[in-house]
BAMIVEX-116961 format. One line per 2 residues: number of its first residue (from 1); their letters; for each residue y, z, x of C-alpha. Coordinates in steps of 0.05 Angstrom, whole numbers, plus 5000, padded with zeros to 4 digits. Layout:
N
NUM = a = Y/Z/X ~ ... $
//
This chain:
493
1 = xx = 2733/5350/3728 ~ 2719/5415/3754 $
3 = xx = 2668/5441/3805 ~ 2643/5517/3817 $
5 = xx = 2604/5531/3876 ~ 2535/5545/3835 $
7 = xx = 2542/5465/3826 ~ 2524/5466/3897 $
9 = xx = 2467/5502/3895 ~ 2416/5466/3872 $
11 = xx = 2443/5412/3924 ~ 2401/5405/3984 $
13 = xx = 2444/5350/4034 ~ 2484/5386/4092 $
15 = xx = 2547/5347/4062 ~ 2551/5407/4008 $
17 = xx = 2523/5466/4048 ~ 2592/5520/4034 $
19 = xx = 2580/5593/4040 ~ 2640/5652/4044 $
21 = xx = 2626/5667/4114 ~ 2635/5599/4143 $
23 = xx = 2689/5589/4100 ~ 2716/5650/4131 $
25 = xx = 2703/5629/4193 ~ 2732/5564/4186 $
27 = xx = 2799/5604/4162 ~ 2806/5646/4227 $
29 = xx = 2798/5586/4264 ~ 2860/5558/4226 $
31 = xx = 2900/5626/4235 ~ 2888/5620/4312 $
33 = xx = 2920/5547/4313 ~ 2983/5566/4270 $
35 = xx = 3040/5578/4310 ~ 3094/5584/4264 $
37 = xx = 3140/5654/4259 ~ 3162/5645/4195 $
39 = xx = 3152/5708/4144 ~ 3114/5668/4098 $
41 = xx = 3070/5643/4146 ~ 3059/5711/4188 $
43 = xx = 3050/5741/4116 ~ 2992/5701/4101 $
45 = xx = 2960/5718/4167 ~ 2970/5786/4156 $
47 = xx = 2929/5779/4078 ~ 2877/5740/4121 $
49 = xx = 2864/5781/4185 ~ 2868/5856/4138 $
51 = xx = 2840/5830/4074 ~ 2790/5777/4094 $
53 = xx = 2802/5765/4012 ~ 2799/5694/3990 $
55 = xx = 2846/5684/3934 ~ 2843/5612/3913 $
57 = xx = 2766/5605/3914 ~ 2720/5628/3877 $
59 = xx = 2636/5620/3852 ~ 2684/5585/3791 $
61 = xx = 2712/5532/3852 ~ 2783/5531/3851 $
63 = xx = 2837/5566/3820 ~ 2865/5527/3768 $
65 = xx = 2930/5556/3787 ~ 2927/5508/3861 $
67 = xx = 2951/5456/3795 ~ 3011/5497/3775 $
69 = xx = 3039/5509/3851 ~ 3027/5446/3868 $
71 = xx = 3066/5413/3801 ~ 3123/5464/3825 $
73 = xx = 3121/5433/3896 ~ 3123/5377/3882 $
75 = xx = 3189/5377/3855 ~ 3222/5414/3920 $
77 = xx = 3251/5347/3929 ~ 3301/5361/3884 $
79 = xx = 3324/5426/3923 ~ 3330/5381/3991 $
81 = xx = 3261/5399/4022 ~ 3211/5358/4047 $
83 = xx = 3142/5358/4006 ~ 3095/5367/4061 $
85 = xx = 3130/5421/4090 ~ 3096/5464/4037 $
87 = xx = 3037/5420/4051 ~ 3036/5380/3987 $
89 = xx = 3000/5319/3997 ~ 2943/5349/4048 $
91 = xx = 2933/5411/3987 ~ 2934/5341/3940 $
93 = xx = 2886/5304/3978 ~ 2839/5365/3990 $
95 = xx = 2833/5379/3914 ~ 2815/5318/3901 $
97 = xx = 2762/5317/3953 ~ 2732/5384/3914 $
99 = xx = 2737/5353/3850 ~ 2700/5289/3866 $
101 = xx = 2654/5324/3909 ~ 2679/5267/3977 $
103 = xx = 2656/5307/4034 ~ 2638/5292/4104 $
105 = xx = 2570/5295/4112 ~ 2568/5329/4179 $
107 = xx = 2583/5400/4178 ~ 2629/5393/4246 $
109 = xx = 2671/5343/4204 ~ 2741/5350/4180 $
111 = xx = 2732/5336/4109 ~ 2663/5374/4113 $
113 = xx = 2666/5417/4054 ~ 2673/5479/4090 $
115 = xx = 2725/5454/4125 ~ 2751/5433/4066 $
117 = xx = 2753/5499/4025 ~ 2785/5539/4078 $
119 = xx = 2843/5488/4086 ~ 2857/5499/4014 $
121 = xx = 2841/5572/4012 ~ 2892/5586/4070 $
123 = xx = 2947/5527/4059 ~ 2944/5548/3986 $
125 = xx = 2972/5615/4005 ~ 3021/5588/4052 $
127 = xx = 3051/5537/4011 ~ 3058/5599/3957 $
129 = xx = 3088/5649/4002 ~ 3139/5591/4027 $
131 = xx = 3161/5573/3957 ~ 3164/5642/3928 $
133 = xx = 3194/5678/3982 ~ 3246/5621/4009 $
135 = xx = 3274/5626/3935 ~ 3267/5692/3917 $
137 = xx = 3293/5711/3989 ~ 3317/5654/4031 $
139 = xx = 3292/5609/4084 ~ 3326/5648/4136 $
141 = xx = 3341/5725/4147 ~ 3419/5727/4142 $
143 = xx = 3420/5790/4188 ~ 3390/5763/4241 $
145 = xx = 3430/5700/4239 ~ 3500/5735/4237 $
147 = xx = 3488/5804/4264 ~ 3472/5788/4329 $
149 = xx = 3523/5730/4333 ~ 3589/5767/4361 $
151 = xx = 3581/5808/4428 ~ 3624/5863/4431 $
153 = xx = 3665/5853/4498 ~ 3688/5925/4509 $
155 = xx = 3622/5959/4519 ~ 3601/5950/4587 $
157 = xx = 3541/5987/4598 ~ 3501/5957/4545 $
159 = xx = 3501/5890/4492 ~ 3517/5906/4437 $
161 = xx = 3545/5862/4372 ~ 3594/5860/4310 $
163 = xx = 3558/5865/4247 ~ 3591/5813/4201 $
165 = xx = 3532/5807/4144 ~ 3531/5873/4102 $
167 = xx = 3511/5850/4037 ~ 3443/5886/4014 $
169 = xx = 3399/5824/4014 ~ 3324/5847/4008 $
171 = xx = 3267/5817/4054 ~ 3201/5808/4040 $
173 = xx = 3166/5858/4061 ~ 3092/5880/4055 $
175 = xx = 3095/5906/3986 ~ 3123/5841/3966 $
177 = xx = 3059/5811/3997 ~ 3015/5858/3960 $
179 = xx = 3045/5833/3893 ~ 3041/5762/3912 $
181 = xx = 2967/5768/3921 ~ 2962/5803/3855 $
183 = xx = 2994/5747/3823 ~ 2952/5698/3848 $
185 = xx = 2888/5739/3831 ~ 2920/5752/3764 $
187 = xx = 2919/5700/3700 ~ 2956/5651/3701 $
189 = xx = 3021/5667/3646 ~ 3033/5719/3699 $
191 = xx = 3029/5666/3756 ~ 3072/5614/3718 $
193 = xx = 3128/5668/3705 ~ 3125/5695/3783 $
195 = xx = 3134/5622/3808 ~ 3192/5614/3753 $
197 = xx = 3227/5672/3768 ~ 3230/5662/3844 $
199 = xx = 3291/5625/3838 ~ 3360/5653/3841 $
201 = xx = 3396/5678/3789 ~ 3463/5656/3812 $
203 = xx = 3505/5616/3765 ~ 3534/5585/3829 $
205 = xx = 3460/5557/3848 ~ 3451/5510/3780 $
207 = xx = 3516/5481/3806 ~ 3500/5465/3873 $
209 = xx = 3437/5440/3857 ~ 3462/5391/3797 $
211 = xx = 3509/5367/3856 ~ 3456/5357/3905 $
213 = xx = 3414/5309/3866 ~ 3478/5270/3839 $
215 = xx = 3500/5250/3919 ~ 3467/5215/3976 $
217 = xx = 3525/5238/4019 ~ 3494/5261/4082 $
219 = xx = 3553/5311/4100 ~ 3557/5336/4029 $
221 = xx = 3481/5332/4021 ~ 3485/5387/4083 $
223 = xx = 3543/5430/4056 ~ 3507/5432/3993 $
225 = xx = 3441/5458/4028 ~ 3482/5511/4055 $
227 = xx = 3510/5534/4002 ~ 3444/5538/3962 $
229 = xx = 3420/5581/4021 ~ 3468/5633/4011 $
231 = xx = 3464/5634/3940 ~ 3378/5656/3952 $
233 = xx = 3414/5722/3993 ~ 3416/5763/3920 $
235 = xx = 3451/5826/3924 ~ 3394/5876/3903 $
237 = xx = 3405/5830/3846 ~ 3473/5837/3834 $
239 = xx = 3529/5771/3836 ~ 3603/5769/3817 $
241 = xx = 3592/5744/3751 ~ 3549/5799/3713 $
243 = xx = 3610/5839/3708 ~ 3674/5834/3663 $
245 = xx = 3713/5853/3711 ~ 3713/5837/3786 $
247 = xx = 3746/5815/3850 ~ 3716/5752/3893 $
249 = xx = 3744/5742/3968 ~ 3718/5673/3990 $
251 = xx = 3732/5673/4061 ~ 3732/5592/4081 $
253 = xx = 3780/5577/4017 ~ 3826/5635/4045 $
255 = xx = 3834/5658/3969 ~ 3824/5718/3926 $
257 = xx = 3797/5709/3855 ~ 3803/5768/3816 $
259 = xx = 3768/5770/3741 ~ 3778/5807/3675 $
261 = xx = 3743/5760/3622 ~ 3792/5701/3603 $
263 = xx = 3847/5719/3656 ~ 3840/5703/3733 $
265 = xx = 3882/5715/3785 ~ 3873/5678/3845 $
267 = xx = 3923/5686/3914 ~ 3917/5669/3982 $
269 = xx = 3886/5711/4033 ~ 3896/5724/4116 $
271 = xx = 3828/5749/4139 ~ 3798/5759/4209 $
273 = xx = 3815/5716/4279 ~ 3747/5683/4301 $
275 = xx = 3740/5742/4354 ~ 3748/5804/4298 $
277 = xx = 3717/5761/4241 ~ 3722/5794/4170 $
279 = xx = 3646/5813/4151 ~ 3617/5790/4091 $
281 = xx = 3602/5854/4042 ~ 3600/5871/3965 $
283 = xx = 3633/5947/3946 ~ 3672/5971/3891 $
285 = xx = 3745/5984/3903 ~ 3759/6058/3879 $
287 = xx = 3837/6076/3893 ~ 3903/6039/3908 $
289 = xx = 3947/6085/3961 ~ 4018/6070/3967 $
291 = xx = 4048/6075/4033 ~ 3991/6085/4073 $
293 = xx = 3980/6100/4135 ~ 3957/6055/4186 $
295 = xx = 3912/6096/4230 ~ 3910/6039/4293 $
297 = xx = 3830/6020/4310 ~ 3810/6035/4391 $
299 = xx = 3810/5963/4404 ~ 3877/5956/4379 $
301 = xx = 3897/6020/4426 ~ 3860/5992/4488 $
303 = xx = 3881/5928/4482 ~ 3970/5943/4462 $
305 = xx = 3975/6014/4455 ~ 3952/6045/4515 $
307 = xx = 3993/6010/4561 ~ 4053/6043/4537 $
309 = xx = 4039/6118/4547 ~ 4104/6152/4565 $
311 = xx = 4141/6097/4532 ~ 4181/6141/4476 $
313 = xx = 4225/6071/4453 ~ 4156/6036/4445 $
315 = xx = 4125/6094/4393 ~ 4192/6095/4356 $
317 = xx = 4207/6028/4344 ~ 4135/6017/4316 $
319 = xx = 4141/6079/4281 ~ 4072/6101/4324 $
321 = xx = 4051/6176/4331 ~ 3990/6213/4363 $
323 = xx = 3958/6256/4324 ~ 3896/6313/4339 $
325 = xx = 3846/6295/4302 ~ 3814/6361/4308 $
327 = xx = 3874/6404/4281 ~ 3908/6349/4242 $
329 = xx = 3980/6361/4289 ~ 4022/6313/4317 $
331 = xx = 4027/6313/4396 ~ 4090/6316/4419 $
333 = xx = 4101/6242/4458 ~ 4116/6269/4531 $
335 = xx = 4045/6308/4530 ~ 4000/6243/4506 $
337 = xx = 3958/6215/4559 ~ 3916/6155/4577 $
339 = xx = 3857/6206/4561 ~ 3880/6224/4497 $
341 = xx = 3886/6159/4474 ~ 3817/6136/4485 $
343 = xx = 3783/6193/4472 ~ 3757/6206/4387 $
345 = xx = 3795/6259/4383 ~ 3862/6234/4384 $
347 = xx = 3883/6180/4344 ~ 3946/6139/4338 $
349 = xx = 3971/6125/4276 ~ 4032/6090/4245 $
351 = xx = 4082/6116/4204 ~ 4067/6098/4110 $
353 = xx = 4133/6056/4077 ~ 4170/6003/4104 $
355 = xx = 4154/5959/4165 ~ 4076/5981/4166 $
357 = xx = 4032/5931/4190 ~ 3981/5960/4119 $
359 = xx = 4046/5938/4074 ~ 4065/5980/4017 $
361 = xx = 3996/5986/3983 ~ 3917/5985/3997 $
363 = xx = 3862/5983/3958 ~ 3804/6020/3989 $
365 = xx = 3733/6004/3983 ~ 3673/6046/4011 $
367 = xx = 3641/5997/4066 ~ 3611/6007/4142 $
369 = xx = 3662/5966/4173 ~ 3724/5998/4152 $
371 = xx = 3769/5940/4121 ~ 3809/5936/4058 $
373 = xx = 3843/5897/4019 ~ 3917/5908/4025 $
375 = xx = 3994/5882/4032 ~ 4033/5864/4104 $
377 = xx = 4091/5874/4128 ~ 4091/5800/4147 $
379 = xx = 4083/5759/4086 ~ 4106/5689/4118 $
381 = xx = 4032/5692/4138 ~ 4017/5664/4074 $
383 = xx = 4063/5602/4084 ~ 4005/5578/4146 $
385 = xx = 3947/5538/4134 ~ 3909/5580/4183 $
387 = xx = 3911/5645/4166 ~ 3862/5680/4211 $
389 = xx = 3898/5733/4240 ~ 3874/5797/4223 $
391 = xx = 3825/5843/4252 ~ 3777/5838/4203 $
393 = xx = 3821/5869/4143 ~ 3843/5822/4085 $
395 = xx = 3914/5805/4073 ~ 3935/5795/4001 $
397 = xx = 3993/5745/3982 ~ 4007/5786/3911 $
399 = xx = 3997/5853/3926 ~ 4040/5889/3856 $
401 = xx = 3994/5823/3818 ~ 3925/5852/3846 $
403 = xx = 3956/5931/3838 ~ 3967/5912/3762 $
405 = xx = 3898/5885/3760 ~ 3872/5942/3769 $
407 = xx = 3890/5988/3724 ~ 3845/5996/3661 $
409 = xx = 3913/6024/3613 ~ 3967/5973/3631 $
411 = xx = 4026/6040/3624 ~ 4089/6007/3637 $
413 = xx = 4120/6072/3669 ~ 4059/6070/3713 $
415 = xx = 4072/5996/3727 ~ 4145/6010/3742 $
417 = xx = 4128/6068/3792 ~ 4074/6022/3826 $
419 = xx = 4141/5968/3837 ~ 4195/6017/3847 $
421 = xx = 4136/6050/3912 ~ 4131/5981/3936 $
423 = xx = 4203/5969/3935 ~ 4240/6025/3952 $
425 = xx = 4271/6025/4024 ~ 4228/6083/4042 $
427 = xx = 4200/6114/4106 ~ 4152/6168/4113 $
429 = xx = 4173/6186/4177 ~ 4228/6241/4175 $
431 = xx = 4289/6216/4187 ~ 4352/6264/4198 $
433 = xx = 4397/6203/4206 ~ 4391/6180/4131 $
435 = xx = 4440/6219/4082 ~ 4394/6255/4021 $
437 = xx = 4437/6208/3980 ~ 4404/6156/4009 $
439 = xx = 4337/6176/4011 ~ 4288/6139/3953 $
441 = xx = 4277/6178/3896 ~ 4208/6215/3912 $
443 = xx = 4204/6224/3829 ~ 4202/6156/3812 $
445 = xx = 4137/6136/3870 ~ 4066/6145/3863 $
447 = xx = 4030/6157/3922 ~ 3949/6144/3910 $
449 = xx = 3921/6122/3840 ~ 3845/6117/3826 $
451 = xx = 3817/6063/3800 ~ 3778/6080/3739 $
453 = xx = 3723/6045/3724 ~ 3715/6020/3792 $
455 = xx = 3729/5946/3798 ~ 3659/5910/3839 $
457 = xx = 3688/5867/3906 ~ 3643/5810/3929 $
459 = xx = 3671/5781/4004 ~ 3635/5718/4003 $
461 = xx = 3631/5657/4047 ~ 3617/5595/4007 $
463 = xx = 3650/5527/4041 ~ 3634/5491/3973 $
465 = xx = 3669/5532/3919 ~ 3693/5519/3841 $
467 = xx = 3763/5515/3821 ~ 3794/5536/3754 $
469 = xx = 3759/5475/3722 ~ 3700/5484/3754 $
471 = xx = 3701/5433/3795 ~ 3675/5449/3867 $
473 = xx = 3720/5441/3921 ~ 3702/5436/3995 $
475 = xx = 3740/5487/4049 ~ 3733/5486/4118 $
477 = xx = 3675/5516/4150 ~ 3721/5567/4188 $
479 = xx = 3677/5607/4230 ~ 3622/5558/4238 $
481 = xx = 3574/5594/4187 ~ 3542/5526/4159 $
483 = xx = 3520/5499/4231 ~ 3479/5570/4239 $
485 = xx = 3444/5560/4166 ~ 3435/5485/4175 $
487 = xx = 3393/5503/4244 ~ 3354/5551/4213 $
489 = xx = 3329/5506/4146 ~ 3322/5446/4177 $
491 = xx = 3247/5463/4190 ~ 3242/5463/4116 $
493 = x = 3271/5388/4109 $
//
């Protein structure tokens, strides 16, 4: 049974007496009590206190579409959220109450039906804005959460923080809002499909969610949960598997998945200490140089380099030079000073080919944090469990493996110049010692190949992750990410 306000007015009693102002009123009133900062809820404020628009009520009573939001929360269950967090049984309890006409008869009441009509005017809204933007965005802002997680120690003069999220995960914002609104004034096909679309897209979230419903492990039950979480961070709407080709770096599992249709390569992985973490980021790798150069970051140099000005053994047996960065030179040893090597304009850089800490090949990706992908000069790295050793930069087990990748036109002369680069006992720092003779054969090396089309990187963080079966497997929860998400849905449980 539906009601429309004219019903009430050829009603007399003060039990029915409802008019847009006081319902109005009665909604301010509920906007001053609500305390909560979460977007959704400071969203609906905003509608309430600019708009003063009711979107649920009208002289036709209730949107029928308070029936379709409610059948969708009522199901939230089933993605490990509490009901009444998006206020499910007071929105049920309060359409009934319209519907049967059960209202307090005095107009201070609770269930007066002013009272009434505002609660589901305003809780309406909120429940909607909490479903459709904690799907279609998350329950938490990821850059908040991880950007401001990791003080740098070497400024001292103000706090400042290592950004380790750099994925482009939208937030709601106002124009979201502004749809949102327009959907709920809108009919209702439009409504269904907004609410059905809020979900993510992610293959990976149909899988965590089947596994959530199928346990009643508590521990897995919250792994799970965080794991969904991440999967509501969508890339501008991008993920890992609308591509053929592509390259996935899951940092707990410590293992690099590369794609190209049926085949996958996957290796291990060394990735960033707990003090230089590696950040999380999606780019698309565009060239392969072999032996680089290792230009060495300040921290490095204030932390090992510095101390060891004047020391001409040190710079030689790491094969280290100084160069201007202004005039591209190198500075002769006995003139570099402390100065130099903390100021910009001077950097200190090691010597491409054997023995440099980049190994014999990297694969360079456009990205605000400058890390790569690339080889080391240490593999017995990759005989450790715990392989967090870098300073944010990813070490790759099967560097030649992931080179061949690559390439678009598997050329076997290409493919043999690629191994005879990374092979070859080669140095690019001159060396009158070694016999031309001697030397590697220049001919036979390739120095910097582009990679053509570029091949999409994703550097993820999922603890819960599938294997070649599909199967997920659990990882350790390396640098504490799932404790940070947990504390920020709970509210939501």
């Amino acid at each position: 049974m539906y009601v429309s306000l004219d019903d009430f007015a050829t009603l007399r009693t003060s039990r029915y007496d409802i008019s847009a102002d006081r319902v109005f009123s009665n909604i301010r009133t509920l906007i001053l009590s609500d305390k909560s900062n979460s977007p959704a809820d400071i969203h609906a404020r905003k509608h309430y206190n600019t708009c003063m628009e009711m979107l649920w009520i009208t002289r036709d009573g209730v949107s029928a579409k308070a029936d379709t939001l409610l059948s969708y929360i009522s199901h939230v269950d089933s993605l490990g959220f509490s009901r009444d967090k998006f206020y499910y049984s007071l929105l049920k309890e309060d359409l009934q109450r319209v519907r049967t006409l059960d209202f307090d008869s005095i107009k201070t009441a609770d269930n007066s039906a002013v009272k009434v009509f505002a609660r589901l005017e305003y809780y309406l809204t909120k429940a909607f804005l909490r479903y459709t933007e904690g799907q279609r965005f998350g329950f938490m802002n990821p850059y908040k959460a991880f950007n401001r997680l990791d003080q740098r120690k070497d400024d001292t003069l103000h706090i400042t923080y290592r950004s380790l999220y750099g994925w482009h995960t939208s937030l709601p914002n106002d124009t979201y809002l502004a749809t949102a609104c327009a959907v709920i004034k809108g009919d209702m096909d439009k409504f269904a499909d907004f609410l059905a679309k809020s979900k993510p897209h992610n293959p990976l979230y149909a899988k965590y969610i089947s596994a959530l419903n199928k346990t009643r492990d508590k521990d897995y039950r919250r792994r799970l949960l965080c794991n969904i979480e991440r999967c509501r961070w969508e890339n501008d709407g991008d993920y890992p598997q609308l591509h053929k080709k592509y390259v996935v770096v899951n940092v707990p599992s410590l293992s690099l998945f590369a794609h190209d249709g049926d085949e996958r390569l996957v290796m291990k992985v060394a990735v960033g200490s707990l003090e230089t973490k590696t950040p999380l980021l999606s780019s698309k790798i565009k060239r392969m140089d072999f032996n680089p150069q290792w230009i060495i970051p300040k921290s490095i140099v204030k932390t090992s380099v510095i101390h060891h000005v004047g020391n001409h053994a040190y710079f030689d047996n790491n094969n280290y030079f100084v160069r201007d960065r202004n005039t591209g030179k190198i500075v002769a040893p006995e003139n570099v000073t402390r100065d130099m090597l903390l100021s910009a304009n001077y950097s200190v850089v090691q010597w491409g080919g054997r023995g440099n800490a980049l190994g014999r090949v990297i694969f360079r990706f456009d990205n605000n944090y400058s890390i790569y992908l690339h080889d080391t000069s240490s593999p017995r790295v990759f005989a450790r469990n715990n392989r967090m050793v870098s300073h944010g930069c990813i070490r790759v087990e099967k560097p030649y493996e992931l080179a061949v990748f690559m390439l678009n036109d598997k050329n076997e002369k290409l493919m043999e110049k690629m191994k005879y680069s990374m092979a070859a006992d080669f140095s690019e720092r001159p060396r009158e010692d070694v016999p031309e003779a001697e030397r590697p054969n220049r001919s036979k090396m390739v120095r910097s190949l582009k990679v053509e089309p570029l091949v999409p990187i994703y550097i993820t963080y999922y603890t819960l992750y599938p294997d070649s079966n599909g199967n997920l497997v659990r990882y350790d929860d390396i640098y504490g990410y799932d404790s940070i998400i947990y504390d920020n849905i709970q509210k939501y449980l």
